[in-house]
C-alpha positions in Angstrom: 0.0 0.0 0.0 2.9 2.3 1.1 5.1 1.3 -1.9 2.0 2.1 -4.3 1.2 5.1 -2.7 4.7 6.4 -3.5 4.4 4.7 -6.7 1.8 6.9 -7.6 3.1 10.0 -6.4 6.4 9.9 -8.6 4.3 8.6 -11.6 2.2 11.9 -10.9 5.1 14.4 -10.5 6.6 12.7 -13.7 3.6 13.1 -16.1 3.0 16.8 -14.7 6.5 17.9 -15.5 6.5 15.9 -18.8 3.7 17.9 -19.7 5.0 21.1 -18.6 8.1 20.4 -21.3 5.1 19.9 -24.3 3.9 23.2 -23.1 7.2 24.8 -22.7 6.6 26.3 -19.0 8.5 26.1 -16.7 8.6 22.9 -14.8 7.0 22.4 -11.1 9.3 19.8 -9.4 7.1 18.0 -6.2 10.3 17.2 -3.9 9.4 15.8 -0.5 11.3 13.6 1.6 9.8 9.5 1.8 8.7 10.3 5.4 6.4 12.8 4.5 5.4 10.7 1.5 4.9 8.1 3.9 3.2 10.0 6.4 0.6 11.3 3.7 0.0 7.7 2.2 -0.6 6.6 5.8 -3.1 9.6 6.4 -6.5 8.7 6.0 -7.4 11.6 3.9 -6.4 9.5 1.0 -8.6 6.6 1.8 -10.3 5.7 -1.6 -13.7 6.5 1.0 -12.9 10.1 1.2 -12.0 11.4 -2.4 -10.0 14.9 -2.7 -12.0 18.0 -2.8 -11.9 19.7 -6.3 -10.8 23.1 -6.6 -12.4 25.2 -9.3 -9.6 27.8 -10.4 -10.2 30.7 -13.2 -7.8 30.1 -15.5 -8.6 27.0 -17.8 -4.9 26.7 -18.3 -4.0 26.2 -14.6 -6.4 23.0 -14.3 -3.8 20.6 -14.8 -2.1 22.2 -11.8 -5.0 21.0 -9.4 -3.8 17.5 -8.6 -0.3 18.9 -7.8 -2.0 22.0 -5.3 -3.9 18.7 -3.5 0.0 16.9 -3.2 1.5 20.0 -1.6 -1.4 20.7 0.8 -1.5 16.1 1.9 2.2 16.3 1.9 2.1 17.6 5.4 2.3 15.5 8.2 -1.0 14.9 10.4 -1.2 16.5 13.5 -2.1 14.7 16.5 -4.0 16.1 19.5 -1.0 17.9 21.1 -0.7 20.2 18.2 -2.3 23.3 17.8 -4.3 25.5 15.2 -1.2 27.8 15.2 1.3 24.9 14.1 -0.5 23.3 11.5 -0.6 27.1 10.2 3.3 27.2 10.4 3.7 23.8 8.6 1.4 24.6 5.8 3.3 28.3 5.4 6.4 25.7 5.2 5.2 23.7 3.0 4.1 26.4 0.5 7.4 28.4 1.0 9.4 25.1 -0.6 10.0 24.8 -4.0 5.9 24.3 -5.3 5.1 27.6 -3.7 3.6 29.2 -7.3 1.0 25.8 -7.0 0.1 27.8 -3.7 -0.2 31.3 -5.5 -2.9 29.2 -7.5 -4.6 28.5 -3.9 -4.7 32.3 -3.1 -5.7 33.6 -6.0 -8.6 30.6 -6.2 -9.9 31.3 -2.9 -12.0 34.4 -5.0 -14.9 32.3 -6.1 -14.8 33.8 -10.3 -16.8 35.9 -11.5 -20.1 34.7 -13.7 -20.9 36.3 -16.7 -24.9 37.1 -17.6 -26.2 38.1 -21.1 -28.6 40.9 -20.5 -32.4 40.0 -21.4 -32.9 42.9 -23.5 -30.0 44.7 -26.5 -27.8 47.2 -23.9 -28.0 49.8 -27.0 -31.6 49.9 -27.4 -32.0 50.0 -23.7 -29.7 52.9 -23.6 -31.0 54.7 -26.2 -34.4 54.7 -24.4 -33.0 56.3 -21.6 -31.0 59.1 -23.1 -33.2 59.8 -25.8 -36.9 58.9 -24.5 -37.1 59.4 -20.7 -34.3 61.4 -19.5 -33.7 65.5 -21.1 -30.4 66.0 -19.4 -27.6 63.8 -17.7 -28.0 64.8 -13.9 -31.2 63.2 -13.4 -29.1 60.2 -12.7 -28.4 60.9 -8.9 -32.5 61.6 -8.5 -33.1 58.1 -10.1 -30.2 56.5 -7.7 -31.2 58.2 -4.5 -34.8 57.1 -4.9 -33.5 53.4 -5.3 -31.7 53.8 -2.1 -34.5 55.2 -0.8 -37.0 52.8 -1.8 -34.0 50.0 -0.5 -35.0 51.5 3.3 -38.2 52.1 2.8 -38.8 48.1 2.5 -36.2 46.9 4.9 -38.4 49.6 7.2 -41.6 48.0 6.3 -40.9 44.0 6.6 -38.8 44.9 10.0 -42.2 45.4 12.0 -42.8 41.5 11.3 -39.3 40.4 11.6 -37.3 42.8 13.5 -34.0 40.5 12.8 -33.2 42.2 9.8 -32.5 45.3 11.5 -29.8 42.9 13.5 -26.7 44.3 11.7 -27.4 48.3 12.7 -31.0 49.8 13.2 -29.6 53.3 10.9 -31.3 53.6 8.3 -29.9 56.5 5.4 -28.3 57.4 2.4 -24.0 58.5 2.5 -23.0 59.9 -1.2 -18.6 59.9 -1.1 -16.9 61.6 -4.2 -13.4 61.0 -5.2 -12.9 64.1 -7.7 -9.5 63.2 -9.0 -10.1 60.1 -10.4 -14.1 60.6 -11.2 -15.8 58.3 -8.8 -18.8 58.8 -7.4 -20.0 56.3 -4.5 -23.4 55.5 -2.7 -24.2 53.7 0.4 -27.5 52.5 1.9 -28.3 50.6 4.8 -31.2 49.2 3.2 -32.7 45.9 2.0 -29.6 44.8 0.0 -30.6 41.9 -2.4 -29.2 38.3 -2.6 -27.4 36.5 -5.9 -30.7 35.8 -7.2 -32.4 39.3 -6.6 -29.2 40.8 -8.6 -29.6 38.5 -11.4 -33.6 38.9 -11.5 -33.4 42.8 -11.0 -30.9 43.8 -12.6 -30.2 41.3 -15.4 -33.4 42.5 -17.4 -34.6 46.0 -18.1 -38.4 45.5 -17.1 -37.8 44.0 -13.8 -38.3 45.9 -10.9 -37.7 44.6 -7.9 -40.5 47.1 -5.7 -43.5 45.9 -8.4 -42.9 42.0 -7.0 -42.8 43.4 -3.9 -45.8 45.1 -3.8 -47.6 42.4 -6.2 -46.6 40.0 -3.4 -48.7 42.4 -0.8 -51.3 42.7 -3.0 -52.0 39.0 -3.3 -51.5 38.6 0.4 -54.0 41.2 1.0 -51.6 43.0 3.9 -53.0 45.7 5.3 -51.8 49.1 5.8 -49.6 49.1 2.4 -46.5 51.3 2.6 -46.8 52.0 -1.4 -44.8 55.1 -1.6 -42.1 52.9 -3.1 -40.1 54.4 -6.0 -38.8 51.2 -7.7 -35.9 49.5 -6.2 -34.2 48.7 -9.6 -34.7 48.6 -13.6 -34.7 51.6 -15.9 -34.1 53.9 -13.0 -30.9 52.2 -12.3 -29.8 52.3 -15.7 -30.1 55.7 -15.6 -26.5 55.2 -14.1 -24.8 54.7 -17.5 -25.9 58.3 -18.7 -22.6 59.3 -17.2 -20.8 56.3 -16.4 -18.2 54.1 -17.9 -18.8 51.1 -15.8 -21.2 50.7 -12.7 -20.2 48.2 -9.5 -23.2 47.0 -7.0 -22.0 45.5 -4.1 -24.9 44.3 -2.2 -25.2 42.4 1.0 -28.8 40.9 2.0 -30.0 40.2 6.0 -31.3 37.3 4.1 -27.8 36.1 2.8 -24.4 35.7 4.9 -22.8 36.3 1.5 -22.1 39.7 -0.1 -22.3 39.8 -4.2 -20.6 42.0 -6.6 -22.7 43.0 -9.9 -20.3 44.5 -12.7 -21.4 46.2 -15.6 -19.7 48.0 -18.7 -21.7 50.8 -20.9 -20.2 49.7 -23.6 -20.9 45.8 -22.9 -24.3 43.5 -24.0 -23.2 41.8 -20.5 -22.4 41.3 -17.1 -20.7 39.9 -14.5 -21.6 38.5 -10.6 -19.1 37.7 -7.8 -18.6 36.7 -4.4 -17.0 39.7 -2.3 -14.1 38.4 -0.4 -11.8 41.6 0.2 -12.5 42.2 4.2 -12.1 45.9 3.7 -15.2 45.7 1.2 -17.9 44.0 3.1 -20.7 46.1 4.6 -22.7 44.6 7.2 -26.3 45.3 5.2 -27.2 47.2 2.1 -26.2 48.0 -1.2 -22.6 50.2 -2.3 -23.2 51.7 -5.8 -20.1 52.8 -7.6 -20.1 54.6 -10.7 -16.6 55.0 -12.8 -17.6 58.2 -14.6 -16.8 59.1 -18.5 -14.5 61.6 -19.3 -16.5 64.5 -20.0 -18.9 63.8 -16.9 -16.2 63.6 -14.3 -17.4 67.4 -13.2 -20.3 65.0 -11.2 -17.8 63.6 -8.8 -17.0 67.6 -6.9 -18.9 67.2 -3.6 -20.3 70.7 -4.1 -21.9 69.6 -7.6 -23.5 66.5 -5.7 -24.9 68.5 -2.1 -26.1 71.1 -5.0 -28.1 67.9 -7.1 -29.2 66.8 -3.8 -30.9 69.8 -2.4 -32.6 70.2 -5.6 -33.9 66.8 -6.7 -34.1 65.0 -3.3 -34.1 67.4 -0.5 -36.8 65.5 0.4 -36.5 61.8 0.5 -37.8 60.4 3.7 -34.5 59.0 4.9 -31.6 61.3 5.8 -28.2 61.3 3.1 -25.2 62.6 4.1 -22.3 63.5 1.9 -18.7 63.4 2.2 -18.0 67.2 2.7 -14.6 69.4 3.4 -15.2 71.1 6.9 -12.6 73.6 8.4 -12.3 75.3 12.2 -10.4 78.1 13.3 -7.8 77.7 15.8 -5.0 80.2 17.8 -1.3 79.5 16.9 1.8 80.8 18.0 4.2 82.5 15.8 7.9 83.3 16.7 8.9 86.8 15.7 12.4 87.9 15.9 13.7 89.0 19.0 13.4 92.4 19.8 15.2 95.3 22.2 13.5 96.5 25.3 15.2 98.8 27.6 15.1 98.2 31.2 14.4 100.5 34.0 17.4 100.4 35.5 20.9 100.8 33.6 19.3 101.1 30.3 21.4 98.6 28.7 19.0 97.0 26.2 17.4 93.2 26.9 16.7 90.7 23.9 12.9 89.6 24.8 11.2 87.6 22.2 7.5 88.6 21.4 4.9 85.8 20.7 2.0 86.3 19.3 -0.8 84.3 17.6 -2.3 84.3 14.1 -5.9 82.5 13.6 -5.3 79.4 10.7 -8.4 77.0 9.6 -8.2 73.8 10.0 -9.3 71.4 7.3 -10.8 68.0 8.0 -13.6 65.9 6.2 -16.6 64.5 7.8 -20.2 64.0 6.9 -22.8 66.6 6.3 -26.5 66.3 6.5 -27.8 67.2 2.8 -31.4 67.2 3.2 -34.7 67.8 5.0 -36.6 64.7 5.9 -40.1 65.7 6.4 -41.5 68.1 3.6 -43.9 70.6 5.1 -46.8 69.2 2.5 -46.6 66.2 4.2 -47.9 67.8 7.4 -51.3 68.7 8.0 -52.3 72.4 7.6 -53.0 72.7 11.6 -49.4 71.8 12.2 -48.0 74.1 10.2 -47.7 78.1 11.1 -47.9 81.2 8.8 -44.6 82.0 9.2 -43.0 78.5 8.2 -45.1 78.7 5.1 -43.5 81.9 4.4 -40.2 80.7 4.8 -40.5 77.7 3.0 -42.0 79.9 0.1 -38.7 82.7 0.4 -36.4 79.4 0.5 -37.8 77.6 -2.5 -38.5 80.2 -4.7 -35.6 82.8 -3.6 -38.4 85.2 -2.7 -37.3 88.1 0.1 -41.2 89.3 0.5 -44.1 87.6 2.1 -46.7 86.0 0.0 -50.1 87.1 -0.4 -51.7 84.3 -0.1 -50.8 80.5 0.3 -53.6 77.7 0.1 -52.0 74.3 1.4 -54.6 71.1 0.5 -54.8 67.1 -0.4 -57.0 66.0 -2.9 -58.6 62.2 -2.8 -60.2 60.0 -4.7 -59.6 59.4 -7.9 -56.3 60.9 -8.2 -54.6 62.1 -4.7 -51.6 64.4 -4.9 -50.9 67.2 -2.3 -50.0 71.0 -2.9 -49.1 74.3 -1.2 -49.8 77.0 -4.0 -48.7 80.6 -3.1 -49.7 84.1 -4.8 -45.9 86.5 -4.9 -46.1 90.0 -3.8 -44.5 91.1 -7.0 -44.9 90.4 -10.2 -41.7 89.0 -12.0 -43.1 87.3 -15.1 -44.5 88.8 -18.0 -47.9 87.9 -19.4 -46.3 86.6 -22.5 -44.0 84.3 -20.9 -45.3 81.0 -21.9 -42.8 78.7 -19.8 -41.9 79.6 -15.4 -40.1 77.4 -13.1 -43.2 78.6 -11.0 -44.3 74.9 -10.0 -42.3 72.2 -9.0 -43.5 68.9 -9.4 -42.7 66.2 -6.7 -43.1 61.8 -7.3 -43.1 60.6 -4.1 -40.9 63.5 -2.7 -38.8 63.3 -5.1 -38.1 66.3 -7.7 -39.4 65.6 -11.0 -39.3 69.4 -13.0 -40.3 72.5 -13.1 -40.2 73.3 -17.0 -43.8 73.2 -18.1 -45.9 74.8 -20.4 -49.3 75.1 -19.4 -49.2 71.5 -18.7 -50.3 72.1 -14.9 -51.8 76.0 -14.9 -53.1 77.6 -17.9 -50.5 80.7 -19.3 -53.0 83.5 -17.3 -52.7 81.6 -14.1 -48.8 81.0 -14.6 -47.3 83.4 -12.0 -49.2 81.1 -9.0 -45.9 79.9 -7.0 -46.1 76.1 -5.4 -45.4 72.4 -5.2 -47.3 69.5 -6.0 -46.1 65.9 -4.8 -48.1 62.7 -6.4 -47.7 59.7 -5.9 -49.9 58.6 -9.3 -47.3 59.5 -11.8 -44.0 57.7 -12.9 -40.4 59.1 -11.9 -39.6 59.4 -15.5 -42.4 62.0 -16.7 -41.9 63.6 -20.1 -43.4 66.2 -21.3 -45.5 63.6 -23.7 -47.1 62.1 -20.9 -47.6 65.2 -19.2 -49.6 65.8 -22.2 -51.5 62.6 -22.7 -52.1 61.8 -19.1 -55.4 62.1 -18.1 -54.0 61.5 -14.5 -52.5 65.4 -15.4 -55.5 66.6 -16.5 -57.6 65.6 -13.4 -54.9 67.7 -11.0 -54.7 70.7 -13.3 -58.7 71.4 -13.2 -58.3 71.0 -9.3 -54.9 72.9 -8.9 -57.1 76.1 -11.4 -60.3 75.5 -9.0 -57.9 75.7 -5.4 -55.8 78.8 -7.2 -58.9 80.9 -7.8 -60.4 80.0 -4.5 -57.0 81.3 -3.0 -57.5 84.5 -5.2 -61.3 85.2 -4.4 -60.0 84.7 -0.4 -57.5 87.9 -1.3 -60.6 89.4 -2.4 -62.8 89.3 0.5 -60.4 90.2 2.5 -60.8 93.1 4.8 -57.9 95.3 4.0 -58.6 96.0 0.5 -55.2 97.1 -0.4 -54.2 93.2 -0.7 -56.5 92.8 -3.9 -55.3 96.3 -4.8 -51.5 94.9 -4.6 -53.1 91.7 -6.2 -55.0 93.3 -9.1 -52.1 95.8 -10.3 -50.1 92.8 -10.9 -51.7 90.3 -12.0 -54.9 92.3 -13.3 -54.3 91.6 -17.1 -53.6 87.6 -16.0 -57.0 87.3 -15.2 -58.5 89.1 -18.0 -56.2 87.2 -20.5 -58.1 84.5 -18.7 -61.7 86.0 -19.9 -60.3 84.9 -23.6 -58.4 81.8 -23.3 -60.4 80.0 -20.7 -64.4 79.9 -21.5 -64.6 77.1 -19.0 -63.5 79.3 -16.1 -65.8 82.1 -16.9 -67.4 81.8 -13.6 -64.6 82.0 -11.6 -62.7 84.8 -13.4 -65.6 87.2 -13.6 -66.0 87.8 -9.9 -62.1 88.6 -9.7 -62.1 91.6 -12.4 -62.0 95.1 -11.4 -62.7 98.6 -13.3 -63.4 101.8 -12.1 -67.1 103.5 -12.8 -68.8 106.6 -13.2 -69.6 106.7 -9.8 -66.6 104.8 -7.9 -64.7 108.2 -7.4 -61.3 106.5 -8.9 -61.8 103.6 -7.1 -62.1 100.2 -8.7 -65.4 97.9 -8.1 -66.2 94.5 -8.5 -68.8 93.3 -10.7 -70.8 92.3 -7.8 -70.7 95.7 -6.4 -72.0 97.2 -10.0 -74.8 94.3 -9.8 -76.1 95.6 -6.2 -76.2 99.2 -7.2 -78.4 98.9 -10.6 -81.4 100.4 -10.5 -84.6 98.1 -10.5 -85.2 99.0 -14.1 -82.0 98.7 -15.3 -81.9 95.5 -17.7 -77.5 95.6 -18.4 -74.4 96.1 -17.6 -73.3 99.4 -19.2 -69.8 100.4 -19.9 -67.8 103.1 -22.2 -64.3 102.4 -23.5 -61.5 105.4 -23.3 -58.2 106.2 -23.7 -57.9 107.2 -20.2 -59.7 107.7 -17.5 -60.7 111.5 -17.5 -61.5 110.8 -21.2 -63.7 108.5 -20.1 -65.6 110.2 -18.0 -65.9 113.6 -20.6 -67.3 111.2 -22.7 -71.1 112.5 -24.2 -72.0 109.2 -23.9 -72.4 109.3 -20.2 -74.7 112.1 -19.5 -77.9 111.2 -20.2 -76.8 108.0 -18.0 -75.2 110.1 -15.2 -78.7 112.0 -15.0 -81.0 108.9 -14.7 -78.9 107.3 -12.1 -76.6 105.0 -14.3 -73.4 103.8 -13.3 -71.3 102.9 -16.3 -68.2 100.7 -16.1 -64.9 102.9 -17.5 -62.7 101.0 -19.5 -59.2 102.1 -20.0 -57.5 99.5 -20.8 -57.7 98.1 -24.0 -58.2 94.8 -22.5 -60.7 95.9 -20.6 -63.6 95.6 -23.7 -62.4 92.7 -25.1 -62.5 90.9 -21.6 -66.3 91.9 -21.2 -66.6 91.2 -24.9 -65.9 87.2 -24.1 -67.5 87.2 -20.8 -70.6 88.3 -22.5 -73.2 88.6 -19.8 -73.0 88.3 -15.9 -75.3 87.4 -13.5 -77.5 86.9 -15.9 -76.9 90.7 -17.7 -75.5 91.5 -20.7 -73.0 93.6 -21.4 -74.0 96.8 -23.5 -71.9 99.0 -24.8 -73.5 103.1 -24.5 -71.4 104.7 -27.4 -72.9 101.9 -29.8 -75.8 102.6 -32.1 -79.4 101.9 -31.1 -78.5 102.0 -27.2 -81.9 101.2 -25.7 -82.8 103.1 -22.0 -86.1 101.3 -21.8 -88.3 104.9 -22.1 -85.0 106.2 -23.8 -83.2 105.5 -26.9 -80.0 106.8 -27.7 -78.7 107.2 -31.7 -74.8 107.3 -32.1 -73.7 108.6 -35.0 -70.4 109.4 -36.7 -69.1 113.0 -38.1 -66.3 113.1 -40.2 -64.8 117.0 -41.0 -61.7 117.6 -43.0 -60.0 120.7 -42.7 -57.4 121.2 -45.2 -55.6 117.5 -45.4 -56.8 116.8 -41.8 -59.5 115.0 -41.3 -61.4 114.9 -37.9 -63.7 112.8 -36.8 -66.6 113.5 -34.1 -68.9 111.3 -32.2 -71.9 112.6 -30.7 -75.4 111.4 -29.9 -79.0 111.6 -30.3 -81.5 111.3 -27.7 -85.0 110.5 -28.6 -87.6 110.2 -26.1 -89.9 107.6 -27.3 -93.5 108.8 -25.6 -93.6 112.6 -27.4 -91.5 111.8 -30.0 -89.4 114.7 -29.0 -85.9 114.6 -30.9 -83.2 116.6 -29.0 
């Protein structure tokens, strides 16, 4: 047994360095003394009852090296009970350190299980060209997208820890740490969230469609749970991808509570593939979570300056429910001593001069690098109106909208039912747009917290209502909103007829308000808005009519409602007169006026040439029409007034008169 057992070890090391010579490599001699060889044929472990363990290595051209790593490792003697841990440690370094030490460098460099290579699902180009061309308008949407995975990784590790509160074993902190290395363009983030096993990496992010939030809340759906934490953004798929907008290559190093192994996912942006490994490197390994590193392009590298990310943050995600923390440059000031040079002070008494040396201090900053809370965790929409004072509305409003001046008017509201979304909607003090502007960064529009845009286009507020201020958080629409589907959505057309209905409730509250110089301050800025609104918006008729404002024959320069004019007709009166002028003293000179200004009439002034064309489309209110008094065939009811038109040219001038003719219908009296 002995004699074949060595038998068969010189036969081995013979065939493996005869077929190192075919290959021309160098040659691994096996020495070892006929003790050890004895000892090892002795040793159980080579019993044909317990066969060798096979080692999988890399590199296809280093299998034939396997048997010969299994005859350095047996080649040690056993230990027996008096031996510790320790010295078998010792023996094998001996044993590795003799002349077969590069069959060891095959056992280190094995003990990394390799790496498995995927095929994607779906073509990497067409994927990526759906991204850059269909869903996202411009490159730094990426960090929203990634943030809100991260987000949506705590939000379910949060919601399946009530039921098993083991998962939170490995640290109860739950956020969101962003770490930027600017010099070689790497941007790294780190959550302490769900994490995802081999198989979730493979299912989530091996396909483009997958997502790993839609199982999860399919899988409450079915279950019929109760309470359903939906405001889940999607842990993974297109949002992920979103990644490759600026990156070369993406890593995902994700550790599960579900798993005691931690998995590498390894992507190129070039590549129709992608690879998935076991992380062995101790200095890697993160006790829960997921570690995203992007390797950014060349001509994106400008993303990896911490003040580029805190400035993407604030913006986009200031308010994610779950802290995030970047890695920021901090400084203190501190006292040190300087040395100046000595210096001659003469003493009291023999005057001979004494060398003193002068310290003094100069203040120097410190530098150091620490982590910096980014955002705000609870957005004041989220909060119930009772909770919530004037004055943090106000500052909220000067903080988003770099405003220095109080609102008018702020009208904070959830809608239910068949769309929910909540709101805070603000009127400025000032005017800053003009009424042609067609686009404002007025609204900002919030998925689930997270900051969507605020480019629209009378996608959310008609053009007259476009200087209302506010934000607007649903949680019906998808993360990647276009434009298109801003459009097409009918889900955007149910919240702009109730964001137009809450603005003009908040502008009829300015209104009837007590101190009438509000809807002065209101109506000088925004007055022409609202009559812009008389011609673009038929539907809103209703609403807009009450809000207008002109001055009268008999408001003493003072502008009245229409519901003022209404109250003070006369019982006979059948319409709502008015007279159109250049300005206002015009206006009231006008010949029109009085006969009207002796029976009692109040006429609307209109001097601005808006004004008529507003009344025009509003056509009638409260049920009575609009009439104009310098018209032809005006009718008074027992009077009748004839306009006519006088034309008179002097020289090459011609001038041209309007002037009236009263006929009282009962004598036929012509005047």
């Amino acid at each position: 047994m002995l004699g074949a057992s060595r038998r068969s070890l010189c036969a081995g090391a013979a065939a493996r360095r005869h077929a190192a010579a075919r290959r021309h490599a160098a040659a691994f001699a096996v020495s070892g003394d006929a003790a050890a060889a004895a000892a090892a044929s002795s040793s159980p472990s080579l019993s044909p009852s317990a066969p060798p363990r096979s080692v999988t290595n890399p590199d296809p051209g280093l299998s034939r090296l396997g048997g010969k790593r299994l005859l350095s490792v047996l080649a040690a003697p056993k230990l027996n009970g008096a031996e510790s841990l320790s010295s078998l440690k010792l023996r094998e370094s001996a044993l590795v350190g003799r002349r077969y030490e590069s069959s060891a460098a095959a056992v280190d460099s094995s003990d990394a299980p390799p790496a498995e290579k995927f095929e994607y699902q779906a073509e990497v180009n067409r994927l990526m060209d759906l991204i850059v061309h269909s869903l996202y308008s411009n490159k730094e949407v990426f960090l929203r997208e990634l943030v809100s995975n991260a987000s949506d990784a705590l939000d379910k590790l949060r919601y399946l820890s009530v039921t098993d509160p083991d998962l939170l074993k490995d640290g109860p902190e739950l956020d969101i740490r962003i770490q930027t290395d600017k010099d070689n363009g790497i941007i790294t983030i780190i959550d302490s969230g769900i994490g995802m096993t081999r198989q979730e990496l493979v299912d989530s992010l091996g396909t483009i469609a997958s997502s790993g939030t839609a199982k999860f809340l399919k899988t409450l759906k079915e279950s019929q749970e109760a309470n359903v934490d939906s405001n889940l953004i999607g842990q993974f798929g297109v949002g992920f991808y979103s990644a490759f907008l600026v990156s070369d290559k993406v890593a995902v190093s994700t550790k599960s509570p579900k798993s005691e192994k931690q998995y590498v996912w390894e992507a190129e942006a070039e590549s129709n593939s992608y690879t998935i490994r076991e992380e062995k490197d101790p200095e890697k390994l993160i006790p829960r979570g997921t570690r995203l590193t992007l390797y950014l392009k060349r001509d994106d590298k400008g993303f990896a300056h911490p003040e580029r990310i805190q400035k993407l943050l604030k913006n986009y995600s200031q308010f994610v429910s779950f802290p995030i923390y970047t890695w920021q440059e901090k400084g203190f000031t501190k006292e040190v001593e300087v040395d100046e040079d000595p210096a001659e002070v003469k003493t009291e008494g023999d005057g001979e001069p004494k060398k003193e040396v002068k310290k003094k201090t100069k203040t120097v900053v410190e530098k150091y690098w620490d982590w910096e809370l980014t955002n705000e965790t609870q957005p004041i929409w989220l909060r119930t109106p009772k909770e919530v004072s004037t004055e943090e509305y106000n500052e909220f409003y000067k903080k988003t909208f770099n405003e220095y001046l109080d609102p008018l008017a702020s009208s904070h509201f959830t809608t239910e039912g068949e769309v929910e979304f909540r709101s805070i909607l603000y009127v400025p003090a000032t005017k800053k747009e003009d009424i042609t502007d067609r686009k404002t960064k007025n609204i900002r529009l919030y998925v689930k917290r997270v900051f969507i845009s605020d480019d629209f286009d009378g996608e959310l507020f008609p053009r007259y209502l476009s200087f209302v201020k506010g934000v607007v958080d649903s949680n019906d629409l998808p993360l990647n909103v276009s434009r298109e589907i801003l459009q097409e959505s009918r889900i955007v057309r149910i919240m702009r007829k109730r964001l137009v209905r809450k603005a003009f409730d908040m502008i009829l509250g300015i209104s009837c308000s007590e101190n009438r110089d509000d809807y002065e301050a209101f109506w000088e800025n925004y007055g022409k808005f609202l009559k812009l609104g008389c011609m673009e918006d038929k539907e809103n008729h209703k609403r807009i009519a009450p809000l207008l404002r002109f001055f009268s024959s008999q408001s003493n320069e003072e502008l009245i409602s229409l519901d003022e004019y209404v109250e003070s007709m006369k019982p006979e009166q059948k319409a709502i007169y008015y007279i159109a002028g250049d300005s206002l003293s015009s206006a009231k000179n006008a010949p029109f006026l009085e006969k009207l200004n002796e029976m009692g009439y109040e006429v609307l002034l209109l001097i601005d040439p808006m004004d008529e064309v507003s009344l025009t489309n509003l056509n009638s209110y409260k049920d009575k029409s609009f009439v104009d008094i310098s018209k032809e065939d005006l009718d008074l009811g027992t009077f009748s007034i004839l306009g006519c038109i006088l034309l008179c040219r002097i020289g090459s001038t011609i001038f041209i008169y309007r002037c009236s003719v009263l006929l009282v219908s009962d004598c036929g009296l012509q005047i």
